[in-house]
C-alpha positions as CSV (number, residue, x, y, z in Angstrom):
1,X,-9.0,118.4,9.2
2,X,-7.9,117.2,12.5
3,X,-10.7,117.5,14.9
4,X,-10.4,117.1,18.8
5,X,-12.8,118.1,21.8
6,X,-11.8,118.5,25.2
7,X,-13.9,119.6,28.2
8,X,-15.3,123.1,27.1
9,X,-15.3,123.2,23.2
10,X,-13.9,121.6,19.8
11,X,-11.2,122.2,17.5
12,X,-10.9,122.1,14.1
13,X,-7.7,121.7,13.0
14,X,-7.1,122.6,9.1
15,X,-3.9,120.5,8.8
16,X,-3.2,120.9,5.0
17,X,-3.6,125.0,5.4
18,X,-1.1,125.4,7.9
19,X,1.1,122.2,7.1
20,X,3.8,124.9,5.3
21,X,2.9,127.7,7.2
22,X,3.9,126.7,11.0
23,X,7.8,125.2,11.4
24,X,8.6,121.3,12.8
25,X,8.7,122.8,16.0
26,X,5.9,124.8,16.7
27,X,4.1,121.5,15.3
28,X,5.7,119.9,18.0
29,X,4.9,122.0,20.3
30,X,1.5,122.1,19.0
31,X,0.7,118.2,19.1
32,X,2.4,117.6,22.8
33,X,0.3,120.8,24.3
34,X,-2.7,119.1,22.7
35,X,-2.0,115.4,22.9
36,X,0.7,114.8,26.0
37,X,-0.9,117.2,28.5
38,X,-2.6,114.8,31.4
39,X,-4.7,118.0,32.6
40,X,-7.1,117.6,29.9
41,X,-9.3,114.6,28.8
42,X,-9.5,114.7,24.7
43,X,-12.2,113.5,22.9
44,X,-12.0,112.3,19.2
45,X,-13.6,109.7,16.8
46,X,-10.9,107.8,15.2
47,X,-7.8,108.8,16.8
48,X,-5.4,105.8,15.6
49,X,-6.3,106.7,12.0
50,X,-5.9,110.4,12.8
51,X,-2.5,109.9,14.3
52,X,-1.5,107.6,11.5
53,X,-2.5,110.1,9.1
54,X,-0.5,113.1,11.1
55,X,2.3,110.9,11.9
56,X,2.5,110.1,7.6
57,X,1.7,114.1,6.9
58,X,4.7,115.6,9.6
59,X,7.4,112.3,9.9
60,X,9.3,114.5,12.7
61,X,6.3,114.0,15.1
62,X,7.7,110.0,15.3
63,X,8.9,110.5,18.8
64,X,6.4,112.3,19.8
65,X,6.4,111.2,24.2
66,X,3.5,109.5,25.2
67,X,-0.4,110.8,24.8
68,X,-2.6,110.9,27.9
69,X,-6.0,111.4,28.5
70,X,-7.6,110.5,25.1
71,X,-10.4,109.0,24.5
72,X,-11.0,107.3,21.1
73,X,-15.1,107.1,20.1
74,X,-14.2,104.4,17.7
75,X,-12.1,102.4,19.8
76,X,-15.5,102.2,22.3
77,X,-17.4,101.6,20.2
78,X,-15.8,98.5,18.8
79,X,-15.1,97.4,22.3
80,X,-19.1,97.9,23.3
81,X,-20.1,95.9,19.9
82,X,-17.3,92.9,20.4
83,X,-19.0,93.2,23.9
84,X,-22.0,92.7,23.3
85,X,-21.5,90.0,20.3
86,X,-19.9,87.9,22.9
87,X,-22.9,88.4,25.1
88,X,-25.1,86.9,22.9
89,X,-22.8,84.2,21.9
90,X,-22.5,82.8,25.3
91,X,-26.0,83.1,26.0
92,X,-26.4,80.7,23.4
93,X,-24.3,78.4,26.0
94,X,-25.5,75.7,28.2
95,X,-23.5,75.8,31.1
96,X,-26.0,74.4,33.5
97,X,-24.8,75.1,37.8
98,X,-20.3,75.2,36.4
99,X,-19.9,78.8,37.5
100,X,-21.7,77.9,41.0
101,X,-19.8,75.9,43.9
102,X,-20.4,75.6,47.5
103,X,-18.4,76.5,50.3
């Protein structure tokens, strides 16, 4: 299942179902409409794995232009929690008045 959300609602995408049922290009069409379109912001929770996973599955999508709007749950995740462990790793630092200069 490929799963996205964008403003209003969430899809569920059954990739293996339809995988020999739709042609290379309406799965082209199908991934830039969802994925390319700047209009919409897109939601998901692990978007690089999902991407390697539909790039593996449909080999054609390769070129695919560039995605906008997309936001990777994840990806901010990890960011907030490498974040925050280098908070409290400098906290642990004794930098005394360095950061502070007059003018």
């Amino acid at each position: 299942l490929f799963q996205i959300c964008v403003q209003d609602c969430s899809y569920l995408v059954d990739v293996v179902t339809l995988e020999n049922q739709l042609t290379e290009e309406q799965w082209l069409k199908f991934f830039k409409a969802l994925l390319c379109d700047s209009n919409a912001t897109k939601l998901g929770f692990d978007l690089v794995n999902d991407m390697r996973v539909v790039r593996a599955t449909f080999p054609f999508l390769q070129p695919l232009p560039e995605m906008k709007n997309l936001i990777c749950i994840l990806k901010l995740v990890n960011s907030k929690q490498a974040f925050d462990d280098l908070l409290a790793f400098a906290s642990n630092w004794d930098i005394g008045n360095s950061f502070y200069f007059e003018m």
